[in-house]
N, C-alpha and C positions, 0 to 999 in steps of 0.2 A: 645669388644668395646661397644656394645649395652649395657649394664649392668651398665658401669661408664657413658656413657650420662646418661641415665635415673634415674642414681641416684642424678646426677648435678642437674637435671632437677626437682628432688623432695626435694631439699635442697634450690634449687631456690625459688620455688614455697611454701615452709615454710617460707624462709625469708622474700620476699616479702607480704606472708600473715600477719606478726605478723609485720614488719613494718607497713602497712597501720591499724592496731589495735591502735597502739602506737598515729600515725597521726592524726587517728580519735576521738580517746580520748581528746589527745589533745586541737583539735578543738572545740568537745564541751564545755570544760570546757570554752575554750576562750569566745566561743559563748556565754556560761550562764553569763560570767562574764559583757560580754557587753550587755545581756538584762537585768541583776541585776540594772547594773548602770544609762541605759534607763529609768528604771521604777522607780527607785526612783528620779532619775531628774526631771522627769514630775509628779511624786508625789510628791516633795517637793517643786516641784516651781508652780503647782496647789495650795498648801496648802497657801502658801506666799502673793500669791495674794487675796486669799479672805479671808485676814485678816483686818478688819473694823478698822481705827483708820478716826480720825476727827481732825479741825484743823481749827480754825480762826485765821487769821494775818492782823494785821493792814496797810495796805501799803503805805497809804497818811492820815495826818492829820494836818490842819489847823486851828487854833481859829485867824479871822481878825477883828479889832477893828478898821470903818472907822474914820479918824478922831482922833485916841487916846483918842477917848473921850466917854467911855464903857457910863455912865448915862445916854447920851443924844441919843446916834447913837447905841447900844446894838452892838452885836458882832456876824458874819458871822463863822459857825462851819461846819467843811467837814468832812467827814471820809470816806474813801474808805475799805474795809473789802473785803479779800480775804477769800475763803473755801481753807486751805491747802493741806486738808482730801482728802479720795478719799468716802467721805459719805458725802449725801446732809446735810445742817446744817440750821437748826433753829435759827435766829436773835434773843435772847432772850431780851436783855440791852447794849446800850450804855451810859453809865456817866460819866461825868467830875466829878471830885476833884481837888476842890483849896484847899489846908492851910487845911490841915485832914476832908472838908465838903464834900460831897456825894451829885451830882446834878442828877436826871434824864434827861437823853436830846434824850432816844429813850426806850420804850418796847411797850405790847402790850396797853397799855390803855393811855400814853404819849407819844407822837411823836413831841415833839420839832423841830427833824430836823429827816426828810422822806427820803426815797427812791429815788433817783432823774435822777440815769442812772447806768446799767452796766446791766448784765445777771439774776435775781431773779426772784420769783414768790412770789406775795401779795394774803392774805388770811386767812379771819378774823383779821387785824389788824399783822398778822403773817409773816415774809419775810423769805422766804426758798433761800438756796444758792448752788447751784450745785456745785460739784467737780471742782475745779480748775477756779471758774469763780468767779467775783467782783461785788458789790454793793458800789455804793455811794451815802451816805444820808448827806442832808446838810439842812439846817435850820437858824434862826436867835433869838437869844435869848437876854434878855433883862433884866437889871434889875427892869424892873416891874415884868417879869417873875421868878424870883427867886432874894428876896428884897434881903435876905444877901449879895447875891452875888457880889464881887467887884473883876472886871479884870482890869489890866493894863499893856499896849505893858512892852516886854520886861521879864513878869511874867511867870515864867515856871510850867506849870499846868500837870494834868496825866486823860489821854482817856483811860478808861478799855470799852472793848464791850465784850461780852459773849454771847456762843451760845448753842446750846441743837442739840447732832449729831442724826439727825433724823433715823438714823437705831440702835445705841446700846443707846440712851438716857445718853450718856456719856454726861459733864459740858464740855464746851472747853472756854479757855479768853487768850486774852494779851490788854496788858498796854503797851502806851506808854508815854513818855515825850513831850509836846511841848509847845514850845514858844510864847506865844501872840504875834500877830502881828499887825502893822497900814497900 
């Protein structure tokens, strides 16, 4: 009777060993599989984010003509400019165009219409724009300031601003459309 326990007892003690083999293979490979996946998650969504893109958007613009009467009274111009980007940007040019003309109304050497409230930093004549924060510049311009120039309520004109992404020196612009107003 000693001889068939003890041989149970070493049939047991095989299968149980070459089970927990089986087990523990297993496990690793599960394991590896879920620090594979760990690592390249935090490696690819490290990579994702310190990827530099820039981005001005226009968010408010206004041309107000008091009066309807551009000649005598010139005309009140807003622009508000967002940093879309998540990289500070450089103010380069804001212009109006009427009727295919090209006005300067903001860079570094003509400032028509300034700076006037939101989050920036001025320097040298230069307005830098944080990530996710706004500037608004406004000004009054006139037709002694630019003879050609003829506005009147109702006349739909186009605001391009342009900026310079101050970490990859990428161009960034949008244009908008707007309507004179009185």
């Amino acid at each position: 009777m000693s001889n068939t326990t003890n041989s149970k007892k070493i049939i047991n003690k095989k299968m149980v060993k070459g089970l927990s083999n089986i087990v523990g293979s297993l496990l690793m490979i599960v394991l590896t599989i879920v620090a594979a996946l760990l690592i390249g998650h935090f490696a690819f969504g490290l990579f994702s984010t310190n990827s530099h893109n820039a981005g001005v958007s226009i968010s408010d613009a206004s041309i107000i003509i008091p009066g309807g009467e551009f000649g005598s009274q010139g005309a009140t111009v807003t622009v508000t400019l967002t940093d879309s980007g998540n990289d500070p940007v450089y103010l380069t040019t804001v212009q109006l165009i009427v009727n295919g003309k090209t006005y300067d109304l903001y860079n570094t050497s003509t400032q028509l219409i300034k700076p006037i409230s939101g989050n920036y930093k001025t320097s040298n004549n230069e307005t830098l724009v944080e990530p996710g924060q706004a500037v608004t510049l406004s000004g009054v311009i006139s037709s002694s300031t630019f003879s050609s120039l003829l506005l009147q309520t109702g006349q739909t004109v186009v605001i391009l601003a342009s900026g310079v992404d101050n970490v990859t020196a990428q161009t960034v612009s949008q244009q908008v459309s707007v309507v004179v107003q009185d």
